[in-house]
Structure formats: C-alpha cells, structure tokens
C-alpha positions in Angstrom: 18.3 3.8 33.9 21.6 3.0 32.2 23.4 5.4 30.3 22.8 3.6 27.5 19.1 3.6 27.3 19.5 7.1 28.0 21.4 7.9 25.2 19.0 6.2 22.9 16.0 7.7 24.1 17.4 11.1 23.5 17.7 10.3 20.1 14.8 8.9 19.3 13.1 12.3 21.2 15.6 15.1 19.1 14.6 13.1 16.3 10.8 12.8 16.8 11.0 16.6 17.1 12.6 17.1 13.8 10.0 15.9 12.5 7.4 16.8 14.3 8.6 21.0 13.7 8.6 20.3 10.0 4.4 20.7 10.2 4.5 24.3 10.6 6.5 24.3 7.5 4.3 22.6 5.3 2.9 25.4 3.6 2.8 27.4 0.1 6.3 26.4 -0.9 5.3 22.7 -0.5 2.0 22.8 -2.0 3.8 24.6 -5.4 6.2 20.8 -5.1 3.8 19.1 -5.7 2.1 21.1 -8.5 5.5 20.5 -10.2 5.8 17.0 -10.1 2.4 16.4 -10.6 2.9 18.7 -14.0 6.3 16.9 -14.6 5.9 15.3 -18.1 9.3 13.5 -17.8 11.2 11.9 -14.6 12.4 13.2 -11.5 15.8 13.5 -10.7 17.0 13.2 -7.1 20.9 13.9 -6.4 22.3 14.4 -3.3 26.3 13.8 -1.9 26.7 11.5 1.1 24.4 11.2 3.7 21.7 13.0 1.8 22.3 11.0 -1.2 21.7 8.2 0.4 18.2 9.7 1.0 18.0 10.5 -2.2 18.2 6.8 -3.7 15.8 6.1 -1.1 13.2 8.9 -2.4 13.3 8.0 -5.7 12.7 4.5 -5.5 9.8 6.0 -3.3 8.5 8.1 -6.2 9.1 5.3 -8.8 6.6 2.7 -7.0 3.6 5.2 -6.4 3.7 6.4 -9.9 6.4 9.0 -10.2 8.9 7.9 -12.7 12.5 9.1 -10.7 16.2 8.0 -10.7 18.8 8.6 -8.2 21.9 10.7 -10.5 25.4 10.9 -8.2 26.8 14.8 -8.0 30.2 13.7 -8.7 29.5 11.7 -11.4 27.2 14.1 -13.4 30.4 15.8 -13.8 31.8 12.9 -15.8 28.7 12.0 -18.4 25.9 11.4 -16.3 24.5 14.7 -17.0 23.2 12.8 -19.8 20.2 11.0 -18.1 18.5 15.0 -17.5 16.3 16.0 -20.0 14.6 18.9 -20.9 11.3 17.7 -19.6 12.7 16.4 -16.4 12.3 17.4 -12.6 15.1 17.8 -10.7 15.4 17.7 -6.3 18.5 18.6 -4.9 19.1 17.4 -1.4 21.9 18.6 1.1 21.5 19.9 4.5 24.4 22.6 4.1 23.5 23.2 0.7 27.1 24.2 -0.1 28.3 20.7 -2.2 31.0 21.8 -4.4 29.7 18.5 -6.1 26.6 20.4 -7.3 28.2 22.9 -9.3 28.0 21.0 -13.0 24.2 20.3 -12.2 23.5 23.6 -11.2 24.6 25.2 -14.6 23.5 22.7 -16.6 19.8 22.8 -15.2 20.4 26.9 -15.5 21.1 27.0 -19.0 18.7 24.2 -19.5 16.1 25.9 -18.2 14.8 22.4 -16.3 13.7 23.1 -13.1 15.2 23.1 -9.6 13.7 22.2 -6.4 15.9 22.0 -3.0 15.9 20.7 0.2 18.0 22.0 2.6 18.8 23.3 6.0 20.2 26.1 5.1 17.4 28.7 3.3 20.6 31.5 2.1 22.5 28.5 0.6 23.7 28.9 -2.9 21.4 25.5 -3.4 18.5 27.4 -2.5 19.1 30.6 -4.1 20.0 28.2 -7.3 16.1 27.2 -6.8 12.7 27.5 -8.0 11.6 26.6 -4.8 13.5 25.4 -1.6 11.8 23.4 1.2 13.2 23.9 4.4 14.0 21.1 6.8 16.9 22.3 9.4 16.7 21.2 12.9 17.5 22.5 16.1 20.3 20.0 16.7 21.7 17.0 16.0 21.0 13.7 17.7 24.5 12.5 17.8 26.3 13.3 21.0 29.2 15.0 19.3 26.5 17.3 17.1 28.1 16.2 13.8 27.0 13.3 12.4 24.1 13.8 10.0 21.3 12.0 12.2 18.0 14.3 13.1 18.5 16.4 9.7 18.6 13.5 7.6 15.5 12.0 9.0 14.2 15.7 8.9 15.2 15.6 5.1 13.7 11.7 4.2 10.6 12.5 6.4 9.5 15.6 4.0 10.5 14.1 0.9 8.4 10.9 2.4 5.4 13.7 3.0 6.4 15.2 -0.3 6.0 12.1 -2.1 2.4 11.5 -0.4 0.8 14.4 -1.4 2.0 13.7 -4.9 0.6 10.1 -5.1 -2.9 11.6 -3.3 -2.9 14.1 -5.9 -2.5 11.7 -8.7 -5.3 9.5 -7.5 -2.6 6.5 -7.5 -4.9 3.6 -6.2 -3.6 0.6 -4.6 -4.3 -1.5 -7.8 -1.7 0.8 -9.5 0.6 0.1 -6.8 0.3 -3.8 -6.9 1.1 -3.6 -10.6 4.5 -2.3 -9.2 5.4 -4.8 -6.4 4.4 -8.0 -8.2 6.7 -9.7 -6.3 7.0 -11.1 -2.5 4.3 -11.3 -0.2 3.4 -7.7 -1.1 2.5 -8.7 -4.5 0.4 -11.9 -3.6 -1.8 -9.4 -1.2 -2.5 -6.8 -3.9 -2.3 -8.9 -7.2 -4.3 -12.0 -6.0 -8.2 -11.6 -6.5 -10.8 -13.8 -5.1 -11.3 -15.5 -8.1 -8.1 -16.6 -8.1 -8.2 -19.2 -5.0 -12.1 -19.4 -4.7 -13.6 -23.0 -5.6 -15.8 -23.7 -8.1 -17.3 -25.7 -10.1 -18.1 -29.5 -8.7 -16.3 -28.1 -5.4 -19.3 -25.7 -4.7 -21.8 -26.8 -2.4 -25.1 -25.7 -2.8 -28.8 -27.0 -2.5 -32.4 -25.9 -3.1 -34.6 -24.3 -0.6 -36.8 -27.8 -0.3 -33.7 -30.0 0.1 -34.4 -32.6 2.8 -31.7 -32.2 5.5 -30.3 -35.3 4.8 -29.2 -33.9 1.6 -28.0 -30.9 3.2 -25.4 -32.8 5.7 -24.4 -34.8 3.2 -23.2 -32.0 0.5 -21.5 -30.6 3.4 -19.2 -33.5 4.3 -18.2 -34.7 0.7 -17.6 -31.5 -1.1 -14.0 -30.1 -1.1 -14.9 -27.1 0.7 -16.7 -28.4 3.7 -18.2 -26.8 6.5 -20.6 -25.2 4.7 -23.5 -25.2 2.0 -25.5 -22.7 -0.3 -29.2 -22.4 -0.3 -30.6 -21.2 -3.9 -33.8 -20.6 -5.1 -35.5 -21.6 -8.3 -33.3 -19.6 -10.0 -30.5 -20.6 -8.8 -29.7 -17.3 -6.6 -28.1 -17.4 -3.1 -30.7 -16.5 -0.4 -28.7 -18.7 2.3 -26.5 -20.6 4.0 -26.5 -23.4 6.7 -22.8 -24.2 8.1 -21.4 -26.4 10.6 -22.1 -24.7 13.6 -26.1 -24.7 12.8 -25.4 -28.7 12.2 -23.9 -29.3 15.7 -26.2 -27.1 17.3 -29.5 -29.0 15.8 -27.8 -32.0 16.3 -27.7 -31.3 19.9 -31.3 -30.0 20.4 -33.2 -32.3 18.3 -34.2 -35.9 18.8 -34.5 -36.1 15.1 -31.9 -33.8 13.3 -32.2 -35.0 9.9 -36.3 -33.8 9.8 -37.3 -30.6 7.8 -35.6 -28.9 4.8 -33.0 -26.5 4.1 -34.9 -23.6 4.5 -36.3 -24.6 7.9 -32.4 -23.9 9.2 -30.5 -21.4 6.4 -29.8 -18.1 7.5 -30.8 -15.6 5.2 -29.1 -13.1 3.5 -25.2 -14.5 4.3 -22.7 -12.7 3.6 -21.0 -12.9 0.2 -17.9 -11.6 -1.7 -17.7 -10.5 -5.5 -15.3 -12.9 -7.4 -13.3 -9.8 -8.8 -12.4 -8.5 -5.4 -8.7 -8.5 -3.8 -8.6 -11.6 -2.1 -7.3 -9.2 1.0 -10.3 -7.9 1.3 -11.8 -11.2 2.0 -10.1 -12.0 4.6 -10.8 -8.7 6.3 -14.1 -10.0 6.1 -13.9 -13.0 7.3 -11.4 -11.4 10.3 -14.2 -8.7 11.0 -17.6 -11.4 11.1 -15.7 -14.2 13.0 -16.7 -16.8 10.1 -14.4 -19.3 8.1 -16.1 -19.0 4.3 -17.5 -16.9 2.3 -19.9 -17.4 -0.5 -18.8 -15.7 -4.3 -20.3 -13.6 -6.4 -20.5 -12.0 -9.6 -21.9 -8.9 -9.5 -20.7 -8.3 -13.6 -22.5 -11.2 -14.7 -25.8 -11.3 -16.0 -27.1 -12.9 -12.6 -25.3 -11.5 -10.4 -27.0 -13.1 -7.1 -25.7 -16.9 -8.2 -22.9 -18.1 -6.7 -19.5 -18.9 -9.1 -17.5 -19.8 -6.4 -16.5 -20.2 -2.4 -13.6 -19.1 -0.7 -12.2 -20.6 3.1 -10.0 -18.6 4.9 -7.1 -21.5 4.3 -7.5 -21.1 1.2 -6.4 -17.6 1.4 -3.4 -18.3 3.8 -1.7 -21.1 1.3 -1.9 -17.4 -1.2 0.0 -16.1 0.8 -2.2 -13.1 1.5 -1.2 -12.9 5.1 
C-alpha cells in the first residue's frame, strides 16, 4: 500500500473517531441547546474566526432551511457596526476550537451587557469562550489528522458534526416536516422532489382510461391502445368507483393462452383491488411505489373528495421522470 493511500486512510480513521467520541458527550449540556433555540423567539447568530467560521456559515445556512432563522456575523467585523444585526431576542453560538479569539472580545461584552445569551463550542472547556457562556459544548479531539498536528482538520469536523447533531435535534423537536422543508428549497431538483404532487403530472380528463365492469374485451383493448396513457385501463362500477384494473401484461398473456382473446368482459380479467395513489400526494412517493410493486402506473385518487374511490387521474412512471423527481 502506497504511502499515499496510507496517509489518507489515517485521516479518514482520526477523523471518524472524532466524531464517533463526541456520543458520550451528548448529554445534559446538549439537551439545554436545544431547549434554547427551540425557545429562541428571534434568530441565531453563529460567529466564528477562520477555520471555524467557516463552519459557522455552514451551520447557519443549516439552521435557516430546517426552520431556524440564523445568520453567519464575522468576529472582526462586529467590531466595526455589525453588532447591529444582534438583538435582544436573539441566540448567539460561538465557535472556536481554542476558544481564545481576540476577535470575540466586542461580542462577548456586548452579549454581557445585553443580557442575550451565549452558547460555545469549543475544545477547550477553561477557555475564556466557555466561561463567557451559558452553556459550552465540548468537542476537542485527541489529535489532529494533519501530519504536522496543526492544521484545523479532525476538530473542525468534530465541531460541524455536533452543530450538524445540534441542529437535528432542534428540527426533531420542532416537528419540521418535510413539506416545510420543500417550501425552503424550491429550487433544483430538490425542489421538484418535494414541491411536485401527484396531481401535478397525473392525466386526466379524456386521457384517463377507464371502462365498466360488463365492457366486452374488445372495448377494453381498444381504450388501452388509443388513450394517452396506454398500457393500462380502469374497471368501475356503476358508480363509477375503481374496483380494478387490466394492463398490458394480462393482454399478452390472454392473448397467448386463448384461441379467442377478445371473448368475455372486463371483469372476467381485472384484478381487483389495484393499487392506487391519492392525487394530493408528493409525486416522490409515487414512484416509491411504483419502484417497491415492480408496476409502471398507478391509478389516482381523491380521498378529499366526496367520492373518494373514483378515479381523477393516472400517473406513468415517465411521467414522473420528465418532473424531474428522480
């Protein structure tokens, strides 16, 4: 093995434990984190000087799109105006490993005399940024992963992996659902998997194919070939609710067993009791179901409506690729 791969699994394993020692930490101290964000009325404020302000920015766009309003505020710079952007109701998480930033000095007083509160994270537990805190969450490592044992490497992943776990437990605690989320990441291929519904690509209308329990078989092939969605037709009763379906497959296979295919009615071949999808569903969902049952359509539904066993609609797995929801 080449001194190379060496080196790189070595830091993948000092940083693996890093992480994997901050689980005997999560305790009390984390648990009263949470409380306080949860309880924030205002925003969070993350700040942090190199390395772990880059963290920082990262964590708060991580709060921001679970439901956490936050904003990254430079050290430095609060000393020049930016104090500004804390308020009284506001949160703020202090990151740096050392927790000795000379940086940190105007934010400390001000949150002091502000009486906003102060939550750290830290390697360093005797730090003046932990005794400056409310509460201080501890993430030091054993060592480094860089060769030389000074570049920030295993304590910054330390420090992103509890504010990730931090961040979580707060979302969990909120009930943040993933609806809330898509409202959050409308755009990309993200947004088309949580913001597209079935109802939104199903067909409908002329394009649905479905047929009475008597219809001859004739009929039944026929509907199947010159509807949009083909492949596939509905069996309804009299009152005009789904009780099967006869696809493709069932065609080919009667065609290939039976001198005389096109004898008997639809509900000499449906299968009863297809499966279906309400209309108001994330189209993602669909395709699970569709990935899980091996099958190409499914049948829509609307289970709000006043008959809610008719079908409004039917859905192809294509149709659900051109969304965009894989």
């Amino acid at each position: 093995m080449s001194k190379v791969i060496q080196q790189a699994q070595k830091v993948l394993d000092v940083e693996a434990q890093a992480i994997l020692a901050l689980k005997a930490r999560i305790g009390s101290e984390f648990e009263q984190v949470v409380r306080m964000i949860t309880a924030c009325k205002g925003k969070l404020i993350l700040t942090g000087m190199g390395k772990s302000g880059q963290i920082a920015r990262k964590l708060a766009a991580t709060f921001s799109s679970t439901g956490t309003p936050a904003v990254f505020l430079h050290p430095a710079e609060s000393n020049h105006g930016d104090l500004g952007m804390v308020e009284n109701d506001d949160l703020v998480i202090a990151l740096s490993y050392g927790g000795e930033s000379p940086e940190f000095s105007g934010i400390l007083r001000f949150v002091a005399r502000k009486g906003i509160p102060l939550v750290a994270l830290t390697g360093k537990m005797s730090s003046s940024l932990s005794k400056a805190a409310q509460v201080t969450l501890d993430v030091s490592v054993s060592e480094e992963a860089c060769p030389l044992g000074l570049a920030p490497t295993a304590s910054s992943t330390a420090t992103l992996a509890m504010g990730d776990a931090v961040a979580m437990a707060v979302m969990a605690e909120k009930g943040f659902s993933s609806e809330d989320f898509a409202e959050f990441h409308p755009g990309g291929s993200l947004g088309y998997r949580l913001l597209t519904r079935v109802k939104d690509v199903m067909h409908i209308g002329e394009a649905l194919p479905t047929v009475g329990l008597n219809a001859p078989l004739k009929e039944v092939f026929s509907i199947m070939t010159h509807k949009d969605v083909r492949g596939a037709a509905g069996i309804v009763d009299e009152k005009g609710d789904l009780v099967g379906v006869i696809t493709d497959g069932q065609i080919r296979r009667r065609l290939e067993k039976s001198n005389d295919p096109f004898t008997g009615q639809a509900k000499d071949l449906m299968t009863s009791n297809p499966r279906t999808i309400d209309a108001n569903e994330l189209a993602e969902k669909a395709l699970f179901v569709m990935e899980q049952f091996q099958i190409n359509m499914l049948f829509v539904l609307d289970k709000d409506a006043a008959q809610p066993h008719k079908p409004v609609g039917i859905l192809h797995v294509q149709d659900l690729l051109r969304a965009k929801v894989r």
